[in-house]
MARBA-3410 file (N, C-alpha, C, O; in Angstrom, 1 decimal):
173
26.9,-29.0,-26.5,28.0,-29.0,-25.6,29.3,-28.9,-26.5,29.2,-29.5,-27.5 ~ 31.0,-27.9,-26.4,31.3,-28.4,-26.6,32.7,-28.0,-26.1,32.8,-27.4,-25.0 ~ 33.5,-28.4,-26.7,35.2,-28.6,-26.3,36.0,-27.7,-26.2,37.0,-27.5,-27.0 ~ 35.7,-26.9,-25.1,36.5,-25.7,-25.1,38.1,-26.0,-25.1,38.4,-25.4,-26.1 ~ 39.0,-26.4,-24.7,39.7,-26.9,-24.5,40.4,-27.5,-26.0,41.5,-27.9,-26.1
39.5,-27.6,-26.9,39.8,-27.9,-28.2,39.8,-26.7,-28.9,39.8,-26.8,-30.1 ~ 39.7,-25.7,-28.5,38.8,-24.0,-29.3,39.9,-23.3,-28.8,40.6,-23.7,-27.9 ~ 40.1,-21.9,-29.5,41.4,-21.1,-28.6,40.8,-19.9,-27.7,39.7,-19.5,-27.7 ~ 41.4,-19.7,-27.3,40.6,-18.9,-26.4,40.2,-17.3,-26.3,41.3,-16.8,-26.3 ~ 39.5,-16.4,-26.2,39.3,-15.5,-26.3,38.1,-15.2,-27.9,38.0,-14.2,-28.5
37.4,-16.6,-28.2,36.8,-16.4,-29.2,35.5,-17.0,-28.9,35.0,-17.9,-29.6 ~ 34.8,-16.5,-27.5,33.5,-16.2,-27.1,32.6,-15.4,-27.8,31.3,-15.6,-27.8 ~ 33.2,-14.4,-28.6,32.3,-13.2,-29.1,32.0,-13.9,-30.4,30.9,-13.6,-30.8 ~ 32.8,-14.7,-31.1,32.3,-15.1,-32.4,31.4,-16.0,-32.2,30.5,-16.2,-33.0 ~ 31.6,-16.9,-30.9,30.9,-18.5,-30.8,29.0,-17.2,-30.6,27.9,-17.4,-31.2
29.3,-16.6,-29.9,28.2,-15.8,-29.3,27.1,-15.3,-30.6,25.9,-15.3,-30.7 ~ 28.3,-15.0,-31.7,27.7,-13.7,-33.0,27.2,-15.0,-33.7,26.4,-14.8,-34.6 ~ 27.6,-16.7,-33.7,27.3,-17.4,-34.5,25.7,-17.9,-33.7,24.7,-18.0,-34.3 ~ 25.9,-18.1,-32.7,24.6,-18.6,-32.0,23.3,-17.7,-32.0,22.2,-18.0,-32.4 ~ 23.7,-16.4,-31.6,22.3,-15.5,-31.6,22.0,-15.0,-33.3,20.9,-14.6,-33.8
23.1,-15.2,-34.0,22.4,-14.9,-36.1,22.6,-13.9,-36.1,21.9,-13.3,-37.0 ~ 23.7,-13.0,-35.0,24.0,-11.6,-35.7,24.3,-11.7,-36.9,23.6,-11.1,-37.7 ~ 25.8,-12.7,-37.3,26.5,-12.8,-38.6,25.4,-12.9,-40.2,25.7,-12.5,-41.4 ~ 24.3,-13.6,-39.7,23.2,-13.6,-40.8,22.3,-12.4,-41.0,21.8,-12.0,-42.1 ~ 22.4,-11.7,-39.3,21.6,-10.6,-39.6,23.0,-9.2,-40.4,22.8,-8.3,-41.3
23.4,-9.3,-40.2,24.7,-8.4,-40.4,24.5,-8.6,-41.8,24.9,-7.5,-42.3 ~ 24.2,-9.4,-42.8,24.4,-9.5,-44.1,23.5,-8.2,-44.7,22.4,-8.0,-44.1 ~ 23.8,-7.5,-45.6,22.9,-6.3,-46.3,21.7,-6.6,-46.6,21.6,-7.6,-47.4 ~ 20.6,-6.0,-46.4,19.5,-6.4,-46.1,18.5,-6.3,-47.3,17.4,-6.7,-47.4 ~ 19.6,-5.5,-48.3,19.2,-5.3,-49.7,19.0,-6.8,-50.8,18.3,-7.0,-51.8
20.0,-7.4,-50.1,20.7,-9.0,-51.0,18.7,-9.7,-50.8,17.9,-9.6,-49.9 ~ 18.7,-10.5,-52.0,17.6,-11.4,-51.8,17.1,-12.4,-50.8,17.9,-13.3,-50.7 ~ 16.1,-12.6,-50.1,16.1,-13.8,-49.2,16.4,-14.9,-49.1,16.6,-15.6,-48.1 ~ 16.4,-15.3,-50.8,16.8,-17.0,-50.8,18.1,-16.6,-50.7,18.7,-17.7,-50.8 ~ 19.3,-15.4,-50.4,21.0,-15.9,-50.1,20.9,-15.9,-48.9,21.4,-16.7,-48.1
19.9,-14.7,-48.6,20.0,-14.7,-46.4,19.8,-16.2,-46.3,20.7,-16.9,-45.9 ~ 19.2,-16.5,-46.6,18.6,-18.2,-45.9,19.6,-19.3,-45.9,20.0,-20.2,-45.1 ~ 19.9,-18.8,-47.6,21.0,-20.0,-47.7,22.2,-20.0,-46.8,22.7,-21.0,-46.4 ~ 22.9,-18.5,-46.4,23.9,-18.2,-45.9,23.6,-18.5,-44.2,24.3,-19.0,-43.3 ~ 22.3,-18.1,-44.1,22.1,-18.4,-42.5,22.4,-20.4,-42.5,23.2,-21.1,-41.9
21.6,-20.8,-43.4,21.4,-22.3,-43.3,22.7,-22.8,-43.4,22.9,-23.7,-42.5 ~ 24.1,-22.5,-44.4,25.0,-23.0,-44.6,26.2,-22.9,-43.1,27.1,-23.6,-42.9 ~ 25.7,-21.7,-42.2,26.4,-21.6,-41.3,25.9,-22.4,-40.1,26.6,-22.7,-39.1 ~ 24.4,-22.6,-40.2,24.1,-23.7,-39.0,24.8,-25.1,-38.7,25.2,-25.8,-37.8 ~ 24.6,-25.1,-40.6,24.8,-26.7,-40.5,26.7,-26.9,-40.5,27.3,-27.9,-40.2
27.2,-25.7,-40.7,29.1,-25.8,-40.7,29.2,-26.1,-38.9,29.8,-26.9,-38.2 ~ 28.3,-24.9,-38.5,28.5,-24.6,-36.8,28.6,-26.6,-35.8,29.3,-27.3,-35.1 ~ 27.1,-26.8,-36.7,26.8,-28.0,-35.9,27.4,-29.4,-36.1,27.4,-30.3,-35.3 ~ 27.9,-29.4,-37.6,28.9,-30.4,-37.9,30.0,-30.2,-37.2,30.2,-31.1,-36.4 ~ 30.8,-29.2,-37.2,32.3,-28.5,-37.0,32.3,-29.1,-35.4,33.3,-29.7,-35.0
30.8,-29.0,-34.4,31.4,-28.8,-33.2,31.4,-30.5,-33.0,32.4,-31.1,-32.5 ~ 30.3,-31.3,-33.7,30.9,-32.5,-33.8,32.0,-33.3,-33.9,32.6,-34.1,-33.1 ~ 32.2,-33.0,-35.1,34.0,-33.0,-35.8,34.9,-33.0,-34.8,35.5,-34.0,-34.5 ~ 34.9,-31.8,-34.1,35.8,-31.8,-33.0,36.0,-33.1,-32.4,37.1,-33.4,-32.2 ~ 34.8,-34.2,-32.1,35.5,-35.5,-31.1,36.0,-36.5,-31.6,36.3,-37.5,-30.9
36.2,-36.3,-33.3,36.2,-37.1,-34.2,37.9,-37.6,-33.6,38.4,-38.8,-33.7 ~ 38.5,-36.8,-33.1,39.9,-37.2,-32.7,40.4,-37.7,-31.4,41.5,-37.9,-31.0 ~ 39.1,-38.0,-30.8,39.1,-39.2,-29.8,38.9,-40.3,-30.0,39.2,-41.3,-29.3 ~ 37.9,-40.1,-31.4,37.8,-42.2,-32.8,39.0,-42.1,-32.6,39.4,-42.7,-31.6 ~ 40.0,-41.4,-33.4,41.2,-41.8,-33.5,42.2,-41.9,-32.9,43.1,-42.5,-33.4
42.4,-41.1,-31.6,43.1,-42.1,-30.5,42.7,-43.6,-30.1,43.5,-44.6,-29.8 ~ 41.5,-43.5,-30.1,40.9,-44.9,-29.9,41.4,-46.0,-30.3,41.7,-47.1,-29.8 ~ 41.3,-45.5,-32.0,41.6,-46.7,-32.6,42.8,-46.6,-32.6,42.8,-47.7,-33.2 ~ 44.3,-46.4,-32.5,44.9,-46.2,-32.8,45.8,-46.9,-31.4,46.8,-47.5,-31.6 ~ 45.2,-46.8,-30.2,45.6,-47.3,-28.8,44.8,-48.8,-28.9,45.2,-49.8,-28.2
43.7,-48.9,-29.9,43.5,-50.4,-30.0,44.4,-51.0,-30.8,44.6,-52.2,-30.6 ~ 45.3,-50.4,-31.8,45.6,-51.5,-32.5,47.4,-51.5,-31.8,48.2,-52.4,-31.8 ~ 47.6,-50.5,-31.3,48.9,-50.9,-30.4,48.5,-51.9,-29.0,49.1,-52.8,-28.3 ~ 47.6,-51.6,-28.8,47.7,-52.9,-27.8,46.9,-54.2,-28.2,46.6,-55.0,-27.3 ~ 46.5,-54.3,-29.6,46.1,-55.8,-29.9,47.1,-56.0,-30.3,47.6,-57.0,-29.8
47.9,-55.4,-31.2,49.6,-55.4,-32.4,50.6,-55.9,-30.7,51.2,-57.0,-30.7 ~ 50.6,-55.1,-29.5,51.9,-55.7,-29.2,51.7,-56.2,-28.0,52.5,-57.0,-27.5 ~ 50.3,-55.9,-27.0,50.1,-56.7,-25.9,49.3,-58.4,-26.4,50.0,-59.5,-26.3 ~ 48.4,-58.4,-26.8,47.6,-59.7,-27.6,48.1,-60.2,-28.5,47.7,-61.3,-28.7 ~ 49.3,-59.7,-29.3,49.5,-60.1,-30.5,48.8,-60.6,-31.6,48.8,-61.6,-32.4
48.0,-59.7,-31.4,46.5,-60.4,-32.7,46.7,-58.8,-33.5,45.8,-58.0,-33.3 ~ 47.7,-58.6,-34.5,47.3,-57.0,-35.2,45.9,-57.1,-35.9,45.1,-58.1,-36.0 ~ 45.8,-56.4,-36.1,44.0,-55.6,-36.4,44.7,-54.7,-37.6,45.5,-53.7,-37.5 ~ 44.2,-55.4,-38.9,44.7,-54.9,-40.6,43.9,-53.5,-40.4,44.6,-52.5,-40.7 ~ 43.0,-53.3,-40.2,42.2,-52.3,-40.5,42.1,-50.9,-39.5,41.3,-50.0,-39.5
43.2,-51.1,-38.8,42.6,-49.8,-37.6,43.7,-48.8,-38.1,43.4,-47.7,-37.8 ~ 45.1,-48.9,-39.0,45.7,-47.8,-39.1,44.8,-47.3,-40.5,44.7,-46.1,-40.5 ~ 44.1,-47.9,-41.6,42.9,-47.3,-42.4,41.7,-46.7,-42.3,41.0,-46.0,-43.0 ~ 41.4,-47.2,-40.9,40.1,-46.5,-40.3,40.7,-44.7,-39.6,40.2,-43.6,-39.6 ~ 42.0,-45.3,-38.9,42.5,-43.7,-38.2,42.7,-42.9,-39.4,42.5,-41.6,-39.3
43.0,-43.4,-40.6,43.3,-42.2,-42.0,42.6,-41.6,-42.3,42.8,-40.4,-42.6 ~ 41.2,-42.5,-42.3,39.8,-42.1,-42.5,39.1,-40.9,-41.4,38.4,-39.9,-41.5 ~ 39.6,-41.6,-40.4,39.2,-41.1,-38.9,39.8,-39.5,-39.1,39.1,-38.5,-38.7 ~ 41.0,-39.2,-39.9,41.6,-37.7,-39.7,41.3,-37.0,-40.8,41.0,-35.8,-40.7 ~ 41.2,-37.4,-41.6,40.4,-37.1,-42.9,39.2,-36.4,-43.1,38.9,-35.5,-43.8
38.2,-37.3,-41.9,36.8,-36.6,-41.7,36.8,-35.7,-40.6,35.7,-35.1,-40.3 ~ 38.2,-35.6,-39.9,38.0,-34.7,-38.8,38.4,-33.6,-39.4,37.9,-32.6,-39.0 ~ 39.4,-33.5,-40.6,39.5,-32.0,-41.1,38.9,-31.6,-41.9,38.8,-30.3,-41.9 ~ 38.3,-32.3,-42.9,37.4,-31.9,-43.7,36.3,-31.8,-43.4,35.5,-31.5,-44.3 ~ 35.5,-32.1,-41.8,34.3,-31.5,-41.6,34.6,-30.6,-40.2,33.8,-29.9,-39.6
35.5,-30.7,-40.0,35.8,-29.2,-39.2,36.3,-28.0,-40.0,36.0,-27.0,-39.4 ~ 36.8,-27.9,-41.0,37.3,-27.0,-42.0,36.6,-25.8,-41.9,37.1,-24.7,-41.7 ~ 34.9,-26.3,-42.3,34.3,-25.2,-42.6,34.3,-23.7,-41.3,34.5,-22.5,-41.2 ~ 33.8,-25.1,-40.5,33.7,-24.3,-38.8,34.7,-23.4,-38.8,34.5,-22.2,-38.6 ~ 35.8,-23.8,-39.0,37.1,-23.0,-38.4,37.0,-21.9,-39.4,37.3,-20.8,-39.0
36.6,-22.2,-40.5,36.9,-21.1,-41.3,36.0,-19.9,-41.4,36.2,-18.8,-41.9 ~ 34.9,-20.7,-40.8,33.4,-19.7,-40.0,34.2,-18.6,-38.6,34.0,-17.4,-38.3 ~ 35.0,-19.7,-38.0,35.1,-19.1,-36.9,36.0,-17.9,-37.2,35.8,-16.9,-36.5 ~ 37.0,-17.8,-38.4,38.2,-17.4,-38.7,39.4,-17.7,-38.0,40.2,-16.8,-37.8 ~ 39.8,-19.5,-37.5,40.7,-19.8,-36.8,41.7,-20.5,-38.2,42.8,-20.9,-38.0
41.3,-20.6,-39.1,41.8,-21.1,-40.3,43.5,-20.9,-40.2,43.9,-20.1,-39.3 ~ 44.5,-21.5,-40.9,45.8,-21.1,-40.7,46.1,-20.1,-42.3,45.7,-20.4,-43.4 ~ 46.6,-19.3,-42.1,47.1,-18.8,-43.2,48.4,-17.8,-43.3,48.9,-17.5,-42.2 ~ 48.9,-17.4,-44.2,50.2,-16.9,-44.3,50.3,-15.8,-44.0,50.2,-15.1,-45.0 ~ 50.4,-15.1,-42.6,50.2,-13.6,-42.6,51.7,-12.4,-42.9,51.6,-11.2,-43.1
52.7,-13.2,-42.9,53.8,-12.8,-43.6,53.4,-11.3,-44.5,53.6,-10.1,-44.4 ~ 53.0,-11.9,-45.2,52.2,-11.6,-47.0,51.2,-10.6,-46.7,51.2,-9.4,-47.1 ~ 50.1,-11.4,-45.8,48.9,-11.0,-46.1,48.7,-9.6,-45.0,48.1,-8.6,-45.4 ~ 49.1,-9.6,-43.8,49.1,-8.1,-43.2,49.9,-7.4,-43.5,50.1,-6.6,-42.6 ~ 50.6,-7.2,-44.5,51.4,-6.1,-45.4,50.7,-5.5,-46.0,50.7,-4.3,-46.1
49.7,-6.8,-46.9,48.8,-5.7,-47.9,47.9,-4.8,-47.5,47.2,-4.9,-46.5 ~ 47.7,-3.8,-48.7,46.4,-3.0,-48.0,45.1,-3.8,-48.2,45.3,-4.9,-48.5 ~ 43.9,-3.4,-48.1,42.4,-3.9,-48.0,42.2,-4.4,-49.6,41.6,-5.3,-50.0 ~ 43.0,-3.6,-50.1,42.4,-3.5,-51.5,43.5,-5.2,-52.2,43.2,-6.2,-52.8 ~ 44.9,-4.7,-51.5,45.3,-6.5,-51.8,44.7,-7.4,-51.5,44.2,-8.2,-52.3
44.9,-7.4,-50.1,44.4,-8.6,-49.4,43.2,-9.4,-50.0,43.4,-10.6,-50.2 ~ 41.9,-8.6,-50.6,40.9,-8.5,-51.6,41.1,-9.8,-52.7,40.5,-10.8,-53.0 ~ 42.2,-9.3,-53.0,42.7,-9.9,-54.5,43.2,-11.3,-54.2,42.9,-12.2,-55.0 ~ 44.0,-11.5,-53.1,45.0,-12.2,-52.1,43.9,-13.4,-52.0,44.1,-14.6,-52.5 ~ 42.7,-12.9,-51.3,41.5,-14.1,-50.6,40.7,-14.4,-51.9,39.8,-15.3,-51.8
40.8,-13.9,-53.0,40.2,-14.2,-54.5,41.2,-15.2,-55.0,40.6,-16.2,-55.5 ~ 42.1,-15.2,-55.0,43.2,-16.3,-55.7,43.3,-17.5,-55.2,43.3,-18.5,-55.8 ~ 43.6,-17.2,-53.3,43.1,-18.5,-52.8,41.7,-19.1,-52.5,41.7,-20.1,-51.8 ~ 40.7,-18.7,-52.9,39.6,-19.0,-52.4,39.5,-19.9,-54.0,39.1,-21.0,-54.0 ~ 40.0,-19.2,-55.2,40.3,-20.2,-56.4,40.7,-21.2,-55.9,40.0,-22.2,-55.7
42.1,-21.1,-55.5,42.9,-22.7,-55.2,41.8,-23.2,-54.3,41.4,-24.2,-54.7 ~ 41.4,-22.8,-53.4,41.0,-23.9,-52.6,40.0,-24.6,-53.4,40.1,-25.8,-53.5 ~ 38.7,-23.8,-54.4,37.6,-24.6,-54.9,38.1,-25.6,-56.3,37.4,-26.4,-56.9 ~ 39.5,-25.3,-56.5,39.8,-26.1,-57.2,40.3,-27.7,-56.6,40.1,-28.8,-56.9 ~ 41.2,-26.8,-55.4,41.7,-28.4,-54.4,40.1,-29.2,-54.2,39.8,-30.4,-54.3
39.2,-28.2,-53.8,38.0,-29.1,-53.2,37.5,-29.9,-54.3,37.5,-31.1,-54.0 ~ 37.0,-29.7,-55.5,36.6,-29.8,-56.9,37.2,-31.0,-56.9,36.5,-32.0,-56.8 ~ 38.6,-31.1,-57.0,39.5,-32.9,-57.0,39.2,-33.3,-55.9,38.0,-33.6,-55.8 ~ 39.7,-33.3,-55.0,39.0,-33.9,-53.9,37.8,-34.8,-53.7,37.8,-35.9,-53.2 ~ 36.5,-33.9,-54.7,35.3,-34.4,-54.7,35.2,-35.4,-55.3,35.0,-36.5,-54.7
35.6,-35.1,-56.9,36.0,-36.2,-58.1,36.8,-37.5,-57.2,36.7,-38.6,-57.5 ~ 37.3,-37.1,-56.5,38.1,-38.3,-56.0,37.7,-38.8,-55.0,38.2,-39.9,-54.8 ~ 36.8,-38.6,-53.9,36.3,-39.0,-53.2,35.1,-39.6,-53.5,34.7,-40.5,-52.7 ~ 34.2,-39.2,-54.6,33.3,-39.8,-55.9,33.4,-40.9,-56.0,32.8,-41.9,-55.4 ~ 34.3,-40.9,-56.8,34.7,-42.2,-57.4,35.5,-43.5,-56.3,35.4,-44.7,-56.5
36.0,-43.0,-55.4,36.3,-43.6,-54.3,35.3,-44.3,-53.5,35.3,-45.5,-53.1 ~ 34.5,-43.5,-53.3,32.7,-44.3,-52.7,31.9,-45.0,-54.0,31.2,-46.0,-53.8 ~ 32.1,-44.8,-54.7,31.5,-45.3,-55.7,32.1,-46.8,-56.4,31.4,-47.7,-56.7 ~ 33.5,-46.5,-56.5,34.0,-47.9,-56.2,33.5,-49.0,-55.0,32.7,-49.9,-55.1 ~ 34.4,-48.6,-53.9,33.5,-49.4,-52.5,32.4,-49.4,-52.8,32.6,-50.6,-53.0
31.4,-49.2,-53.2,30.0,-49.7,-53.2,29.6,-50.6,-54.5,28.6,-51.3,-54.6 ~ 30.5,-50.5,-55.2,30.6,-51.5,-56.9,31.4,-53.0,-55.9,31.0,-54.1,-55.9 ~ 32.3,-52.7,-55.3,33.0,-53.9,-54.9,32.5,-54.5,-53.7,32.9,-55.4,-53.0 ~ 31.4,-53.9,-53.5,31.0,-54.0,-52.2,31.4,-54.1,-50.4,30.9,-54.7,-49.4 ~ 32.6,-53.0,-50.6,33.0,-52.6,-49.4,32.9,-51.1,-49.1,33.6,-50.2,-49.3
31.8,-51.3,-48.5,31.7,-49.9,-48.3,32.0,-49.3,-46.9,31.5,-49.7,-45.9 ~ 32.9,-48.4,-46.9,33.4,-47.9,-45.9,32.7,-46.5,-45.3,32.7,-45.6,-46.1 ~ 32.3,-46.2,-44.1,31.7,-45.4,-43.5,31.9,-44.0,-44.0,31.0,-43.2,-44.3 ~ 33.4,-43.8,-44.2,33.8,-42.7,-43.8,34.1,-42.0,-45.2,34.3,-40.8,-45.5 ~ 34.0,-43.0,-45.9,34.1,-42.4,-47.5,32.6,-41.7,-48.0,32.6,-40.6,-48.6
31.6,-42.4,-47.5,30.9,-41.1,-47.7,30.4,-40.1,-47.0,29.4,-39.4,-47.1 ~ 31.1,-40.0,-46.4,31.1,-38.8,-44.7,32.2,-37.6,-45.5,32.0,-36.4,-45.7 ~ 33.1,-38.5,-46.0,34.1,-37.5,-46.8,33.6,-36.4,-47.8,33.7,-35.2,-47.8 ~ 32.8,-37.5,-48.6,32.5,-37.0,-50.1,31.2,-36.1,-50.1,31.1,-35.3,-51.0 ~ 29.8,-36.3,-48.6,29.1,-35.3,-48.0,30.2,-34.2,-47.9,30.4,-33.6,-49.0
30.9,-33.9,-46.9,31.0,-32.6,-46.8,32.3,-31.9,-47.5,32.6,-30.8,-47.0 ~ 33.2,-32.5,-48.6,33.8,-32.0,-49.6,32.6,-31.1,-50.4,32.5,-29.9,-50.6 ~ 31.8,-32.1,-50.8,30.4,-31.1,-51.6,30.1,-29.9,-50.5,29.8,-28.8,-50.9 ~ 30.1,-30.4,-49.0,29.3,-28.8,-48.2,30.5,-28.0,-48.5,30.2,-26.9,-49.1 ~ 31.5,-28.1,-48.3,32.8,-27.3,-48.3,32.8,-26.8,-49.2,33.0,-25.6,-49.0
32.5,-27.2,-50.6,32.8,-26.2,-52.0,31.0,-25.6,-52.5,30.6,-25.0,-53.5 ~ 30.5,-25.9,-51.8,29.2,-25.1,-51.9,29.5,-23.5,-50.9,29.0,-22.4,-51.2 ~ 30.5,-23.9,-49.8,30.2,-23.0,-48.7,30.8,-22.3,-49.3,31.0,-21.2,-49.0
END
């Protein structure tokens, strides 16, 4: 099932090309089977996390309407619900990321980038596709070590390794 209403509209034909495996069949047929596979597999698993992800931002209304009304109707504040919503938005964009960027709803600077010709643009999605595996690369290291702590101190928080899973799917993808 999922959230149309969270999705923009007029991008039936991709949700369509992702479901029936045109996008996997479309890959050159020459390329070896273990990348078909892996590329088919890496897009299942973005598709079926991503559509998840999406309700991740009803955790975080949730919690966030719990702790305004324990904070100002109960007067009992709740320490931990503006840390869980951080967490909460955290894992909503970094495991929807992929999806969107499957989908091609990703944001990017088109200023720049529909000026150039094919052969820029080329160059353009090579430089950022660096930055990004480098942002992801820290990220990982830091979300690492971040789970890795909580679990030495023994507070282990859900969402830290929800994070540090799909930081690794993200810079695999």
């Amino acid at each position: 099932m999922t959230a149309p209403f969270l999705m923009k509209q007029g991008r039936s034909n991709n949700m369509n090309n992702i479901r029936d495996g045109t996008v996997a069949r479309a890959i050159n047929q020459s390329m070896p089977k273990i990348i078909i596979q892996y590329v088919t597999c890496v897009d299942y698993v973005s598709t079926k996390v991503g559509r998840a992800a999406m309700y991740l931002i009803f955790v975080m209304i949730g919690t966030l309407l719990l702790d305004a009304i324990t904070r100002n109707i109960i007067n009992i504040p709740l320490s931990w619900c503006v840390e869980m919503a951080q967490f909460t938005m955290a894992a909503y964009y970094i495991l929807g990321g992929a999806y969107s960027m499957q989908l091609g709803d990703h944001v990017r600077m088109d200023l720049i980038y529909d000026a150039c010709s094919e052969k820029n643009k080329a160059r353009l999605d090579v430089v950022t596709s660096g930055c990004m595996l480098f942002y992801l690369s820290a990220l990982l290291y830091g979300s690492l070590s971040s789970t890795i702590y909580a679990i030495k101190t023994g507070n282990p928080h859900p969402f830290k390794g929800a994070v540090s899973d799909q930081v690794g799917t993200n810079t695999l993808q």
